[in-house]
N, CA, C and O atoms as a MOPAC input file, in Angstrom:
PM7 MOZYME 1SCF
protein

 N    -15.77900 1    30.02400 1   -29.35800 1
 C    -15.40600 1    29.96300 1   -27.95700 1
 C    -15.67000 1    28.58400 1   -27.37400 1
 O    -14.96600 1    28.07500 1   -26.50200 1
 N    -16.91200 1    27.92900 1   -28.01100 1
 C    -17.21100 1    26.35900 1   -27.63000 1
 C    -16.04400 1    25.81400 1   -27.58500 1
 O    -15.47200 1    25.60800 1   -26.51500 1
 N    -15.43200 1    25.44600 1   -28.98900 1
 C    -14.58300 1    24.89600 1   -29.23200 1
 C    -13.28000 1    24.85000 1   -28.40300 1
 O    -12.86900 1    23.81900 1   -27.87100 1
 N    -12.76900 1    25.84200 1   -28.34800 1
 C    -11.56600 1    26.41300 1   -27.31600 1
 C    -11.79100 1    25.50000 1   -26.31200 1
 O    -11.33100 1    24.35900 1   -26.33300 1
 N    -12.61500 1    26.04200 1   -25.25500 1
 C    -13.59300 1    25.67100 1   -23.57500 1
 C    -13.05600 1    23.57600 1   -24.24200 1
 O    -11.98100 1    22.99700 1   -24.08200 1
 N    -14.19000 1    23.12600 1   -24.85000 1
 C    -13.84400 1    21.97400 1   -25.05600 1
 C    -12.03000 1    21.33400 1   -25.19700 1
 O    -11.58500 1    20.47600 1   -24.43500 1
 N    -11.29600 1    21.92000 1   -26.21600 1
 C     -9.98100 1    21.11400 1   -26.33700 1
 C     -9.37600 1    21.63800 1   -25.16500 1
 O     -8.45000 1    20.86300 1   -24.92500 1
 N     -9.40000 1    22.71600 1   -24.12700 1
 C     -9.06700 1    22.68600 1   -23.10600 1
 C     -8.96000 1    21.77700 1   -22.13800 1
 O     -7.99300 1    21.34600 1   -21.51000 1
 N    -10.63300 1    21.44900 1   -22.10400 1
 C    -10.89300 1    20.51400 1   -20.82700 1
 C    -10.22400 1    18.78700 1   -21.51700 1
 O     -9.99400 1    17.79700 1   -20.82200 1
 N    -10.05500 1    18.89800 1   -22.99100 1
 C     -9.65000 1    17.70400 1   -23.10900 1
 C     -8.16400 1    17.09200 1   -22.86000 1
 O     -7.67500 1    15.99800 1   -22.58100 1
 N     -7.63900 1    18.68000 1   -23.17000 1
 C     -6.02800 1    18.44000 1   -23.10300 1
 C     -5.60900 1    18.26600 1   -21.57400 1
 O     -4.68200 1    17.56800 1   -21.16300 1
 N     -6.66700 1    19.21300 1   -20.65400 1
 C     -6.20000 1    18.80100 1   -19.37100 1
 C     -6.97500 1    17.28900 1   -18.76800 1
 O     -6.41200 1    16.80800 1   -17.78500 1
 N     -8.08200 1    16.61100 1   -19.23900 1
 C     -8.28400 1    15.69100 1   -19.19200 1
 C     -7.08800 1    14.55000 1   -19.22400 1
 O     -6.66000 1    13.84800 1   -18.30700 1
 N     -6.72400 1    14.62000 1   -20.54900 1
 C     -5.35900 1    13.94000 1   -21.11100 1
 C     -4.43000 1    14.22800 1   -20.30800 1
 O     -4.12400 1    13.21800 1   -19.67400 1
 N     -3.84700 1    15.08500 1   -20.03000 1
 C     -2.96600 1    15.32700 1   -18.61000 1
 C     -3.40500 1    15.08600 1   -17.72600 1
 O     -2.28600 1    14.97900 1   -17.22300 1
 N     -4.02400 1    14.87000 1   -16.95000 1
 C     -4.35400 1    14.31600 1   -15.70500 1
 C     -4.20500 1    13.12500 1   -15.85500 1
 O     -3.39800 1    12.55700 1   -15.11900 1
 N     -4.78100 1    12.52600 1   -16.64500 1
 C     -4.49400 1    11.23400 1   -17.36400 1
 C     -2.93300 1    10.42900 1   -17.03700 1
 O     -2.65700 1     9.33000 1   -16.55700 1
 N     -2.32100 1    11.27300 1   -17.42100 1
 C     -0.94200 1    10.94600 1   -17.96200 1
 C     -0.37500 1    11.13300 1   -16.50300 1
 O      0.73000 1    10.59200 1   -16.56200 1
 N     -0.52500 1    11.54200 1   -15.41500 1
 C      0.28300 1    12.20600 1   -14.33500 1
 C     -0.47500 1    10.99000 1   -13.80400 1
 O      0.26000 1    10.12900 1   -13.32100 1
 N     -1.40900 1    10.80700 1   -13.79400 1
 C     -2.21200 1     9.06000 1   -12.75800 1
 C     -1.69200 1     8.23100 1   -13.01300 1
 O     -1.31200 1     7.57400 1   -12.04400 1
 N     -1.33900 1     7.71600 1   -14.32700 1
 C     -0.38300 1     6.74100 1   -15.28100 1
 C      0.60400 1     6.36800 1   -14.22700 1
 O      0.57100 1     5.41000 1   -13.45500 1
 N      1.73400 1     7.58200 1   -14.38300 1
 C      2.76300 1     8.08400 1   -14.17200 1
 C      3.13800 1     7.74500 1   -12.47500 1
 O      4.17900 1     7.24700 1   -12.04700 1
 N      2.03700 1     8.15200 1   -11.76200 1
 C      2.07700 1     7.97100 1   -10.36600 1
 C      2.27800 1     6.89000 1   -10.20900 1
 O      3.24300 1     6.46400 1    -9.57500 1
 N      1.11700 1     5.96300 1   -10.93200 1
 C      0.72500 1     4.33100 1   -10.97900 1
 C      1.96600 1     3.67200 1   -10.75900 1
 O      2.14000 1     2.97100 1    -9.76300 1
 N      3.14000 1     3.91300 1   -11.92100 1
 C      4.28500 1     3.35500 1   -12.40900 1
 C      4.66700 1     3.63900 1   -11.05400 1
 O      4.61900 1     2.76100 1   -10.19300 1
 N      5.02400 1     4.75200 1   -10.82500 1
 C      6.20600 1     5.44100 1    -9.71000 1
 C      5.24000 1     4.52900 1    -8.20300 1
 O      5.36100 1     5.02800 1    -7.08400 1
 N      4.73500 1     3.79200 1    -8.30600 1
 C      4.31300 1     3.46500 1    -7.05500 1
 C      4.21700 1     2.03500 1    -7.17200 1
 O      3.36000 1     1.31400 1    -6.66200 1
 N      5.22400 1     1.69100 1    -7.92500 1
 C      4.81500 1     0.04200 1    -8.75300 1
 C      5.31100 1    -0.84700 1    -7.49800 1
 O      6.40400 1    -0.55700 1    -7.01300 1
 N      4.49100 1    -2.02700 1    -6.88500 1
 C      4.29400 1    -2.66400 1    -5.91700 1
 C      5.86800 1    -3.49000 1    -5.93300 1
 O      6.35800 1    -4.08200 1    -6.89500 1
 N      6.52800 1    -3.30000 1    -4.41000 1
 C      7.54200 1    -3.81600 1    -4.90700 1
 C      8.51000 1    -4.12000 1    -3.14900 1
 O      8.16400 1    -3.36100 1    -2.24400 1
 N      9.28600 1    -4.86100 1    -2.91500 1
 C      9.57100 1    -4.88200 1    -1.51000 1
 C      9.94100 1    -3.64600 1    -1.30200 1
 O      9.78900 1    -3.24600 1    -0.14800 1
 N     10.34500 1    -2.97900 1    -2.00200 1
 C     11.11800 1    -1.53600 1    -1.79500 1
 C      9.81900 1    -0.34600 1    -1.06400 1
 O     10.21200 1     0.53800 1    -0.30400 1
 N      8.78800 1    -0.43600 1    -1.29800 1
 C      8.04500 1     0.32800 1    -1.61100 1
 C      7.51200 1     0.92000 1    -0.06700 1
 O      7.06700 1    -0.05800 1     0.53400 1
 N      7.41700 1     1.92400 1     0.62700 1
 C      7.04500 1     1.95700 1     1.70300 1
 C      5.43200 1     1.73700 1     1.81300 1
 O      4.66100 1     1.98100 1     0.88500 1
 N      5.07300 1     1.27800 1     2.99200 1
 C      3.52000 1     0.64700 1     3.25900 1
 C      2.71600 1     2.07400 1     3.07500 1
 O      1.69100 1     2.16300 1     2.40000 1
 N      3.16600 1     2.88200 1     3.58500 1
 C      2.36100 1     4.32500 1     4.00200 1
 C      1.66600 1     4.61000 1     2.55600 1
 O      0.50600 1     4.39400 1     2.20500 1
 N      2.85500 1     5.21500 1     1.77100 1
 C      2.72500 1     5.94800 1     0.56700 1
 C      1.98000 1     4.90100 1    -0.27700 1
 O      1.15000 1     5.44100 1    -1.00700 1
 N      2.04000 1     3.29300 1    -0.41800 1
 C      1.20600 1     2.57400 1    -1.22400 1
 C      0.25300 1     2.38200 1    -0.99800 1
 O     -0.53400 1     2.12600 1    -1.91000 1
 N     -0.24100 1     2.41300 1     0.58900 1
 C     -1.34600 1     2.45400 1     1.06900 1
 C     -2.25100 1     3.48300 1     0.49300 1
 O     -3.32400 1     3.19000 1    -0.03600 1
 N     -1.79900 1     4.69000 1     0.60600 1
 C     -1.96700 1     6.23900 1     0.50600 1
 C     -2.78800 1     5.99100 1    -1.06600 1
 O     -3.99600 1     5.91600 1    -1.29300 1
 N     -1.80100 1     5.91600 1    -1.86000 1
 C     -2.07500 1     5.67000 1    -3.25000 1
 C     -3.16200 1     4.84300 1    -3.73200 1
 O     -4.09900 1     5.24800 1    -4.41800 1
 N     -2.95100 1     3.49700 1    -3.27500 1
 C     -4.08600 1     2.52700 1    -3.73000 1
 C     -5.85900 1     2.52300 1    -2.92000 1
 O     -6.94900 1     2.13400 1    -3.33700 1
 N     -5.42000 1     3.14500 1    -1.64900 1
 C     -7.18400 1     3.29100 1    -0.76300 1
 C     -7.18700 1     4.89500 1    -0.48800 1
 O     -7.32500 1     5.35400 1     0.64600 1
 N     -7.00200 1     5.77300 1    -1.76500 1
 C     -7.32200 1     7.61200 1    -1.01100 1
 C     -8.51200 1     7.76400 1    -0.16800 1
 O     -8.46300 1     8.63300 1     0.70200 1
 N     -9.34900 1     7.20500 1    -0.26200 1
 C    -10.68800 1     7.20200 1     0.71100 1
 C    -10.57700 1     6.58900 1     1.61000 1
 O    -11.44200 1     7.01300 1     2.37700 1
 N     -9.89800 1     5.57900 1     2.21900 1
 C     -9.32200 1     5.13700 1     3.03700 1
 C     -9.11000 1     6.00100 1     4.56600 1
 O     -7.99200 1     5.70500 1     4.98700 1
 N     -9.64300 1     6.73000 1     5.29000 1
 C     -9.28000 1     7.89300 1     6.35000 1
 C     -8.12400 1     7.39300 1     7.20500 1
 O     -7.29000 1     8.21200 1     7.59000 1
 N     -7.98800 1     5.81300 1     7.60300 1
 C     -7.54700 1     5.29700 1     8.53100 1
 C     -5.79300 1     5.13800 1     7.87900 1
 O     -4.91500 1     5.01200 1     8.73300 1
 N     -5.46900 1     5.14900 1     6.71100 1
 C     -4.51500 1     4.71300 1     6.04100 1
 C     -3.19100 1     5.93000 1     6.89500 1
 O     -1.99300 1     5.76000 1     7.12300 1
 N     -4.03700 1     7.00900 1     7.14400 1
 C     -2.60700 1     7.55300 1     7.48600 1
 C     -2.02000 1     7.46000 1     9.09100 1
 O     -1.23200 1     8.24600 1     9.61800 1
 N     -2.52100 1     6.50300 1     9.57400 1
 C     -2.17200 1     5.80300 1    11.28300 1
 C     -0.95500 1     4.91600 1    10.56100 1
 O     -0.10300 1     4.70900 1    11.42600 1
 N     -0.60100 1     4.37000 1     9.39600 1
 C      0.38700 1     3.80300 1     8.97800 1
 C      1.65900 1     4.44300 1     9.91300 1
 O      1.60200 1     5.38600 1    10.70200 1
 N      2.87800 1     3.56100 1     9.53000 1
 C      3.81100 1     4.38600 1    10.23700 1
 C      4.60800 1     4.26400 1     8.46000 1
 O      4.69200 1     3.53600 1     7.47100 1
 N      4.97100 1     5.36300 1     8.94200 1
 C      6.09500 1     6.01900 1     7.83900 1
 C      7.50400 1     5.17200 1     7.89000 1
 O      7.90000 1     4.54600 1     8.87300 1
 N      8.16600 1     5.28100 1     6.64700 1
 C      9.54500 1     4.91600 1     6.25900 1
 C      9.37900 1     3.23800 1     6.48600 1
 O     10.51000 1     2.76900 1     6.60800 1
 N      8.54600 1     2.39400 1     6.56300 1
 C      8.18300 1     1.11100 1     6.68300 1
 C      8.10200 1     0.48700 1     5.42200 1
 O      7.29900 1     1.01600 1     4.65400 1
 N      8.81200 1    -0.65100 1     4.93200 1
 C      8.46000 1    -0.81900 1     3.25800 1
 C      8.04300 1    -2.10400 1     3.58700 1
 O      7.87800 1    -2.42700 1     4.76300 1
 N      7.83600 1    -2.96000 1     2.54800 1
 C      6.97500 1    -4.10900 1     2.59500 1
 C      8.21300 1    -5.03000 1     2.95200 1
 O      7.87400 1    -6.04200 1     3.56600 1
 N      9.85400 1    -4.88800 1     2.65800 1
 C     10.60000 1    -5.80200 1     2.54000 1
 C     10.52900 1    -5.88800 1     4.46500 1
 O     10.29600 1    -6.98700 1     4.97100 1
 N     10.72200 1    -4.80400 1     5.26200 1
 C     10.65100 1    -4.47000 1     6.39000 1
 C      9.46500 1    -5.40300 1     6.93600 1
 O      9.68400 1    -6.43600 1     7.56900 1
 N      8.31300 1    -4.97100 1     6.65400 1
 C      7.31000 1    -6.27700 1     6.92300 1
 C      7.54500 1    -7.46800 1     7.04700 1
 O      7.47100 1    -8.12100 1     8.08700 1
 N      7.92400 1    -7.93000 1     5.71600 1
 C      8.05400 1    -9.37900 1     5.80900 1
 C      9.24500 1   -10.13700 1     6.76900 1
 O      9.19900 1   -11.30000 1     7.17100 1
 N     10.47800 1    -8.99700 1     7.05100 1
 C     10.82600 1    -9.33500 1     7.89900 1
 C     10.75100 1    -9.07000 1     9.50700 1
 O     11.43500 1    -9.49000 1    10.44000 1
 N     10.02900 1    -8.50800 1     9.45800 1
 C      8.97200 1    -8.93900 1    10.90200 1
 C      8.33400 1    -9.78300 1    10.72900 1
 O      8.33700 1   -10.45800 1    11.75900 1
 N      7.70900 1   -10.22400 1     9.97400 1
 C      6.67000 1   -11.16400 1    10.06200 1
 C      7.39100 1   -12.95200 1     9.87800 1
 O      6.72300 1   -13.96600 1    10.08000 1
 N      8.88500 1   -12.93800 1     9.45200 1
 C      9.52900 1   -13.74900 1     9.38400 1
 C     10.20200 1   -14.00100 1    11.30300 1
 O     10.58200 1   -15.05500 1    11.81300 1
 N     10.15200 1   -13.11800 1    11.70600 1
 C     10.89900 1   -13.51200 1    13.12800 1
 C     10.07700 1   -14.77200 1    13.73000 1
 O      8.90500 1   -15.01200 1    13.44000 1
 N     10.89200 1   -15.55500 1    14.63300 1
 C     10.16400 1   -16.18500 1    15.17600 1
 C      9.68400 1   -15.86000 1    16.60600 1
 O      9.26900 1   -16.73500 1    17.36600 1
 N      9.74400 1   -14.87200 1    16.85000 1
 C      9.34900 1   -14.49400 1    18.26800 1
 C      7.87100 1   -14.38600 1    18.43900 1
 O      7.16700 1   -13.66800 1    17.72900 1
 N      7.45100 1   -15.10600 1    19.37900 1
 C      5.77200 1   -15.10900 1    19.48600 1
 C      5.62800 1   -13.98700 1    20.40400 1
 O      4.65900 1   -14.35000 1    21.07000 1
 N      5.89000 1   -13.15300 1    20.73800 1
 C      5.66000 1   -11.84200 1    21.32200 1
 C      5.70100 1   -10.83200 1    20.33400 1
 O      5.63800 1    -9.68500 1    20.77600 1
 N      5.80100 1   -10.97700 1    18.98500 1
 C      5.74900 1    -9.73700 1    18.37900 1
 C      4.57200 1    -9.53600 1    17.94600 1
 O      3.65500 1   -10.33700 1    17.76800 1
 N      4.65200 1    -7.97700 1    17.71300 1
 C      3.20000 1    -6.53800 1    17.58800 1
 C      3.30000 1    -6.20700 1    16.65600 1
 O      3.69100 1    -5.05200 1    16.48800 1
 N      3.03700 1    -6.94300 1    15.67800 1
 C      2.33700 1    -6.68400 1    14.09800 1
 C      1.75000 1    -5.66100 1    13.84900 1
 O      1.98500 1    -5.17600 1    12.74200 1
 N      0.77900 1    -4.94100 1    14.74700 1
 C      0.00700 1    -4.12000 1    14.60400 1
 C      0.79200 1    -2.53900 1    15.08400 1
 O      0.92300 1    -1.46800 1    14.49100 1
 N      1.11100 1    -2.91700 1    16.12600 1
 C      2.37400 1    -1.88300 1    16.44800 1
 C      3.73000 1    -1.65800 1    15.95600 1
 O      4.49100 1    -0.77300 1    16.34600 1
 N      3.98300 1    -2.61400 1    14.98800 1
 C      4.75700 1    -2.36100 1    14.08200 1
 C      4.51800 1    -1.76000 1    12.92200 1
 O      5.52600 1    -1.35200 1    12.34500 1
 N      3.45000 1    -1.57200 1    12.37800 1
 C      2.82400 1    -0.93700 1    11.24300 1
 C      2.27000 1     0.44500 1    11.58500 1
 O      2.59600 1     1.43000 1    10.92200 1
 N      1.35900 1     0.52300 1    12.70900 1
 C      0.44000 1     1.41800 1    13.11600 1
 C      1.21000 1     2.11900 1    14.39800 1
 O      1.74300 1     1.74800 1    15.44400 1
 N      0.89400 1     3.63800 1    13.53200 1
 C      1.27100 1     4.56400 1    14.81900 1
 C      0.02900 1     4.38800 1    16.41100 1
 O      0.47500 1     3.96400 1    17.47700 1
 N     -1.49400 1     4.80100 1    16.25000 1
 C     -2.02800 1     4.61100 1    17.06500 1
 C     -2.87700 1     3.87900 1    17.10500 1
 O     -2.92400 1     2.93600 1    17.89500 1
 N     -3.91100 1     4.20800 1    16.09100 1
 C     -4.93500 1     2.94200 1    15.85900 1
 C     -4.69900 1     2.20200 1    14.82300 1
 O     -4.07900 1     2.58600 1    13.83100 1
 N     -5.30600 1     0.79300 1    15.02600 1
 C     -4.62400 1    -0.17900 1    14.29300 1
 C     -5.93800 1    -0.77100 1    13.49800 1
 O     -7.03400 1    -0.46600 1    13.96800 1
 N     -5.90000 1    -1.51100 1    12.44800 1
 C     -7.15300 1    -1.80100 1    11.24100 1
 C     -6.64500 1    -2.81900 1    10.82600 1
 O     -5.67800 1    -2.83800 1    10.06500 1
 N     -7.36100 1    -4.02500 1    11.36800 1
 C     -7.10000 1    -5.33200 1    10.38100 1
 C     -7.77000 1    -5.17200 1     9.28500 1
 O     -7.63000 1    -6.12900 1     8.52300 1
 N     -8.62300 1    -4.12800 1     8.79500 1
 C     -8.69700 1    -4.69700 1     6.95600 1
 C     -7.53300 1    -3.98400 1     6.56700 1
 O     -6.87300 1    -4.75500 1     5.87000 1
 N     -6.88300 1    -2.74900 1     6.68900 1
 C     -5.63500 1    -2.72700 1     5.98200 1
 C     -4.56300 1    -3.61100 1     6.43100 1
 O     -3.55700 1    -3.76800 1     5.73900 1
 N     -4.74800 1    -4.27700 1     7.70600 1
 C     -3.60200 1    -5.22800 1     7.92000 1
 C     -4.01700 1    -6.24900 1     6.81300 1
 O     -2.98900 1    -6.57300 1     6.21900 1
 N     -4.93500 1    -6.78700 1     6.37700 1
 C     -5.35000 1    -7.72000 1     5.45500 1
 C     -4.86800 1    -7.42500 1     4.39100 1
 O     -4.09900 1    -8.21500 1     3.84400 1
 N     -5.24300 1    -6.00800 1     3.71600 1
 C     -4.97900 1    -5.29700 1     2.31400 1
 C     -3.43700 1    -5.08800 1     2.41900 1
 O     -2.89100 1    -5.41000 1     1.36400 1
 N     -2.39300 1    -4.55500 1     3.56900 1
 C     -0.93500 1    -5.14700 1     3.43400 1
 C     -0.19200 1    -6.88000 1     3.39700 1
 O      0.96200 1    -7.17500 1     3.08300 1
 N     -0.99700 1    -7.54100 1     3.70900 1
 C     -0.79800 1    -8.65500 1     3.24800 1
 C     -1.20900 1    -9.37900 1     2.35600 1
 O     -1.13100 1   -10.60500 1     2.27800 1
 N     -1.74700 1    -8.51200 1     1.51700 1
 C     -2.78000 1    -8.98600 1     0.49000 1
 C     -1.25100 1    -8.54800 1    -0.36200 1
 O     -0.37700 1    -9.38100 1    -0.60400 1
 N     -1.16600 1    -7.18100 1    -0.71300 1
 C     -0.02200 1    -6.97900 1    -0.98200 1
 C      1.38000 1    -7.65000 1    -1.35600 1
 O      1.86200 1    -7.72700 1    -2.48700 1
 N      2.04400 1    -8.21600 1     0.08700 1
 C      3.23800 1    -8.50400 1    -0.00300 1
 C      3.11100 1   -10.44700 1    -0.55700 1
 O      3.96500 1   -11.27700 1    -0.86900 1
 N      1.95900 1   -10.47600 1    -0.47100 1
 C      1.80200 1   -12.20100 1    -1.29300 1
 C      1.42200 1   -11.92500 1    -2.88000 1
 O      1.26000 1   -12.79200 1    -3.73800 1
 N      1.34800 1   -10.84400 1    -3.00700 1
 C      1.00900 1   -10.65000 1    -4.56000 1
 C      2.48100 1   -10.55700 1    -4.85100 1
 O      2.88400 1   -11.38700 1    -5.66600 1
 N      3.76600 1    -9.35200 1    -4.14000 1
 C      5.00000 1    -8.95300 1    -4.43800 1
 C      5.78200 1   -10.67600 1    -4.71500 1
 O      6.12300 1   -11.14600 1    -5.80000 1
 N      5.91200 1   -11.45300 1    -3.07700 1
 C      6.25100 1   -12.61900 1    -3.20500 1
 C      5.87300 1   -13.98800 1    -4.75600 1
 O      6.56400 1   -14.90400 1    -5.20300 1
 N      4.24400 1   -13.38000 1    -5.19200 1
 C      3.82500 1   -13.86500 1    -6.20300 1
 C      3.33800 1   -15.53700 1    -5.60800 1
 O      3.28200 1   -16.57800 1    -6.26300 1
 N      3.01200 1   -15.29500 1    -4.05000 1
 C      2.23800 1   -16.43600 1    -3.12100 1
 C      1.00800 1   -16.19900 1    -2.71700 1
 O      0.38900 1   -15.13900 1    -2.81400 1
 N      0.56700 1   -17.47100 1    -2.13900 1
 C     -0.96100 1   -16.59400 1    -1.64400 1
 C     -1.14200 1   -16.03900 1    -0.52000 1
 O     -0.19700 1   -15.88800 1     0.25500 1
 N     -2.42300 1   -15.62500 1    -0.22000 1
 C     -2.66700 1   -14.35100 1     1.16100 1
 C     -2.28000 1   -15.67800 1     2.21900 1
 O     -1.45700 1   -15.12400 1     2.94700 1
 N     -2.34500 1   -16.48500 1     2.50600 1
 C     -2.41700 1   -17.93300 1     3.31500 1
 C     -0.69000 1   -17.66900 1     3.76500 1
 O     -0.33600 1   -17.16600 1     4.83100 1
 N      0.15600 1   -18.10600 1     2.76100 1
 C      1.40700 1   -18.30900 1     3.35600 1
 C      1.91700 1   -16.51600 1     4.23000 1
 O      2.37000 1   -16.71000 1     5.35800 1
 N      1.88600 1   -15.49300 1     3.95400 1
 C      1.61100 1   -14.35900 1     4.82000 1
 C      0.82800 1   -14.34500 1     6.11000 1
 O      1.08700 1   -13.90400 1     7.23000 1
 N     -0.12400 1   -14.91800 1     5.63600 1
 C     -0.81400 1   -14.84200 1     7.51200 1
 C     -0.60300 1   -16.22300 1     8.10700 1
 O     -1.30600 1   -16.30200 1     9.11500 1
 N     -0.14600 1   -16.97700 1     7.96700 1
 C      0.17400 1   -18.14900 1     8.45000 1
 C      1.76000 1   -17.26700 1     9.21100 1
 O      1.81400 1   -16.99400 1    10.41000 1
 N      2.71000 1   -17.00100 1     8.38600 1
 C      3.44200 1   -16.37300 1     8.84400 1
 C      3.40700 1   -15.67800 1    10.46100 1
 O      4.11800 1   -15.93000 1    11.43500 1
 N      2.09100 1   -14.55000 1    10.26500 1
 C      1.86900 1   -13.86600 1    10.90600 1
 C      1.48100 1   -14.49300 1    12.11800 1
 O      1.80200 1   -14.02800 1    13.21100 1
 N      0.57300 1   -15.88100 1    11.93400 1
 C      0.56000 1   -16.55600 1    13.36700 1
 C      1.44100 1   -17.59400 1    13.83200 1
 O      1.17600 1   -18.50300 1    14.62000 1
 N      2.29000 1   -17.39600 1    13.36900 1
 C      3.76300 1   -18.38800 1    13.75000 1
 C      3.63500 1   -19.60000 1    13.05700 1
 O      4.48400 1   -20.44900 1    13.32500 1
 N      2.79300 1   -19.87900 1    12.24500 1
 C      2.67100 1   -21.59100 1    11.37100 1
 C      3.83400 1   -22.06500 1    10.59800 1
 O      3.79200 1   -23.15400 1    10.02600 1

């Protein structure tokens, strides 16, 4: 009966395994990718992650963050109510990894530079 109990917990070990993998891929960082759900994925402990706003992808970001209008709400563009500069940090941490630039040219962006 040991035995059994054990290759059980291993095979579902191994599956769980394989479905995290799997997610990983299916959530592969990319302009396409909406902020919410990558957020979601990469900080689950995160409580604040779901004030994100939905259907928002990173390509969407960057073009907000490309306008030149010095009146725009970065924060209200992302965030339904309350707003979190460390995930505003950790989404721009993000879209300079996608770009394959550093966190600098993103927030420079962000303050009109």
């Amino acid at each position: 009966m040991g035995c059994n109990y054990l290759s059980i917990n291993i095979y579902s070990f191994n599956y769980l395994r394989s479905i995290n993998l799997l997610f990983t891929l299916i959530m592969k960082l990319q302009l396409k990718t909406e902020i919410k759900n990558w957020y979601l994925s990469e900080y689950p402990t995160d409580e604040l992650g779901i004030n994100l706003k939905s259907e928002i992808t990173f390509l969407d970001l960057f073009k907000h963050l490309d306008k030149k209008d010095e009146n725009k709400d970065t924060y209200n563009f992302i965030f339904n109510d309350y707003a979190d500069s460390l995930i505003r940090e950790r989404l721009f941490s993000a879209l300079a990894e996608i770009f394959k630039t550093d966190y600098n040219y993103i927030y420079n962006k962000w303050l009109h530079k």
